[in-house]
C-alpha positions as CSV (number, residue, x, y, z in Angstrom):
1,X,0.0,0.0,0.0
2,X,2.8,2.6,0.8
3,X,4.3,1.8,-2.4
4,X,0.7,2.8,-4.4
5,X,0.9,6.1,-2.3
6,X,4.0,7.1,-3.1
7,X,3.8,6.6,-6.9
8,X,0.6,8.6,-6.4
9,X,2.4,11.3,-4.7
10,X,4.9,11.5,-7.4
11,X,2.8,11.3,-10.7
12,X,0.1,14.0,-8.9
13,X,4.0,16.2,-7.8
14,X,4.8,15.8,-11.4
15,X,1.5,17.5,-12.7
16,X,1.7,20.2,-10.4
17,X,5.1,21.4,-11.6
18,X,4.2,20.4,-15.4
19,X,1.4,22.8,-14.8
20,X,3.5,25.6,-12.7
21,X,5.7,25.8,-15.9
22,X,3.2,26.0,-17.9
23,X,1.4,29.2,-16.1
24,X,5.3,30.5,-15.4
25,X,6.2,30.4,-19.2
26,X,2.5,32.4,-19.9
27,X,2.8,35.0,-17.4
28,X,6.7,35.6,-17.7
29,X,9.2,37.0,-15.2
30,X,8.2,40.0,-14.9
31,X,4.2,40.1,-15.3
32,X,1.6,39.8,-12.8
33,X,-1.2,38.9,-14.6
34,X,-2.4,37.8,-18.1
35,X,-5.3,36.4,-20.0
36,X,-5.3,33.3,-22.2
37,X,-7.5,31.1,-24.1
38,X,-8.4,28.4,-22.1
39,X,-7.4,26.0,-25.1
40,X,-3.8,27.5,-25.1
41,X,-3.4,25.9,-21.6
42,X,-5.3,22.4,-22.9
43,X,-3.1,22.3,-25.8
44,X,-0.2,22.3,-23.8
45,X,-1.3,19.4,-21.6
46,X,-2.2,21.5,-18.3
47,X,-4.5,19.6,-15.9
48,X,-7.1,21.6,-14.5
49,X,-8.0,19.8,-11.6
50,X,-4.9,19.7,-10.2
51,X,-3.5,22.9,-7.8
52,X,-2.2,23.2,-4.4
53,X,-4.8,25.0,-2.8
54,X,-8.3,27.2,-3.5
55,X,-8.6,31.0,-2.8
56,X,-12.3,32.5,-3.5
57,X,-11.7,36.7,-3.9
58,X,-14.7,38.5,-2.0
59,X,-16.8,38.4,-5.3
60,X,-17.1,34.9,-4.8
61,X,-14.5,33.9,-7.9
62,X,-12.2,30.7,-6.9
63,X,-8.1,30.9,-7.6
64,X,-6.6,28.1,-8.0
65,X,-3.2,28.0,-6.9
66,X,-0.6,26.4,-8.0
67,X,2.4,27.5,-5.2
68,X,2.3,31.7,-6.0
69,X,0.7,31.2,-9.4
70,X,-3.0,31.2,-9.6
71,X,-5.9,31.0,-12.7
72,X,-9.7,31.7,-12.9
73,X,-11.8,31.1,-15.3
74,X,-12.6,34.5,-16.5
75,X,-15.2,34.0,-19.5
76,X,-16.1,30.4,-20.9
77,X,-13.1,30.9,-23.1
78,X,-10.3,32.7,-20.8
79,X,-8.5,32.0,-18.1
80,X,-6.9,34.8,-16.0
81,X,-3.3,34.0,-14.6
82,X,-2.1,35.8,-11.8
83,X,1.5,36.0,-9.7
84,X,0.7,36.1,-6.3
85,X,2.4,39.7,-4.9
86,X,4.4,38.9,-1.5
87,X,3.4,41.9,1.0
């Protein structure tokens, strides 16, 4: 059994960073936002259902973080991407 968890933990560790360099290589160095097409980020394999952790903004939209990178769904056909700002 703690062999099937750790290959779990390591394929699901392997799509989070596939999907952090994907949203890195959008949003660049040195932006802190940007707006794709959602079939940009399925064309280049990202998995949508996996993130680190859930942040809903106080209009009720959900982030979904990936470490300090986040996206939305912003229309049916855009995604928003955002760099979480340190303080």
């Amino acid at each position: 059994m703690q062999y099937a968890t750790k290959k779990a933990a390591v394929e699901i560790n392997g799509f989070l960073k596939r999907n952090y360099a994907i949203l890195l290589e959008l949003v660049g160095k040195n932006k802190t936002q940007i707006k794709v097409y959602r079939n940009l980020l399925a064309n280049k394999n990202f998995r949508f259902k996996y993130h680190t952790h859930l942040q809903t903004n106080s209009k009720g939209k959900t982030y979904h973080y990936i470490y300090d990178l986040a996206w939305m769904p912003f229309s049916d056909d855009e995604i928003l991407i955002i760099r979480k700002r340190n303080p």
